[in-house]
C-alpha positions as CSV (number, residue, x, y, z in Angstrom):
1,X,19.0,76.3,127.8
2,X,19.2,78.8,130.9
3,X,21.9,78.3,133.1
4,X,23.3,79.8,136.1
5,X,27.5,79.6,136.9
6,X,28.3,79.1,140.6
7,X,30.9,82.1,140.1
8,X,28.3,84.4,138.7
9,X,25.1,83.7,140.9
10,X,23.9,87.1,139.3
11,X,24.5,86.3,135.5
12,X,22.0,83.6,134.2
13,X,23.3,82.2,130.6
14,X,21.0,81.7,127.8
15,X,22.4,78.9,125.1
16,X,20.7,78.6,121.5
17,X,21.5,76.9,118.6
18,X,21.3,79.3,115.5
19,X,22.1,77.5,112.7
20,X,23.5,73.7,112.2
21,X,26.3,73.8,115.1
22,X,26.6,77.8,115.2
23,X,25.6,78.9,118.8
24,X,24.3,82.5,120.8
25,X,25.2,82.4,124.3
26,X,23.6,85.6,126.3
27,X,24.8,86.5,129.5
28,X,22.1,88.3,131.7
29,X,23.2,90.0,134.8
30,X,19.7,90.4,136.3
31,X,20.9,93.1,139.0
32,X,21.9,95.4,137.0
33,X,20.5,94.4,133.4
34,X,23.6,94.1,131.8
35,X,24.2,91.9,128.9
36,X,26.7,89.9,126.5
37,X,26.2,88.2,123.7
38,X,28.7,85.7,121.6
39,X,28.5,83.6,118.8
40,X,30.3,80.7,117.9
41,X,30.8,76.9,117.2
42,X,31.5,76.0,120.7
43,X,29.1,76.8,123.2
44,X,31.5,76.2,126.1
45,X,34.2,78.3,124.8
46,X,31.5,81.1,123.9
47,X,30.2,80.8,128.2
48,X,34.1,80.9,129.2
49,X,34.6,84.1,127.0
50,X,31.6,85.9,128.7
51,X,32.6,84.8,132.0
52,X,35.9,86.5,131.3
53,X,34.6,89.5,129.4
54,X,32.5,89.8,133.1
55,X,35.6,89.5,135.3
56,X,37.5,92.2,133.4
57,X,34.4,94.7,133.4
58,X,35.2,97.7,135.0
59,X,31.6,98.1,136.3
60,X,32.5,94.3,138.0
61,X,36.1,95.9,139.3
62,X,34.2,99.3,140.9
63,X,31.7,97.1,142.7
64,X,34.4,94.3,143.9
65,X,36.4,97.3,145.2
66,X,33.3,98.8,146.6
67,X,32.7,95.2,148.7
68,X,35.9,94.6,149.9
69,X,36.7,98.7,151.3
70,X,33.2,98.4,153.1
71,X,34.4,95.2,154.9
């Protein structure tokens, strides 16, 4: 399944099932090529830990300070 979060129009998510209930989620940033990759039972909680792994990226927190100082 490829997904895209309304909070991270960049980032399209990329859910497969491994094994018998053991999931790979893959973040994509397609600006920059950037990636993530989790693995875990719960596919929701793996997608809410790359979503917060993204937010605290300090490539994320250069380019948010970047927008907001050019506004």
């Amino acid at each position: 399944m490829q997904d895209c979060h309304p909070d991270d129009v960049d980032w399209t998510y990329s859910i497969t099932e491994v094994s018998a209930n053991v999931y790979m989620v893959r973040a994509f940033d397609r600006r920059s090529g950037r990636s993530i990759e989790m693995t875990g039972a719960d596919p929701d909680v793996l997608v809410a830990e790359c979503r917060r792994d993204i937010r605290e990226s300090p490539m994320d927190r250069e380019s948010d300070r970047s927008a907001t100082s050019n506004n």
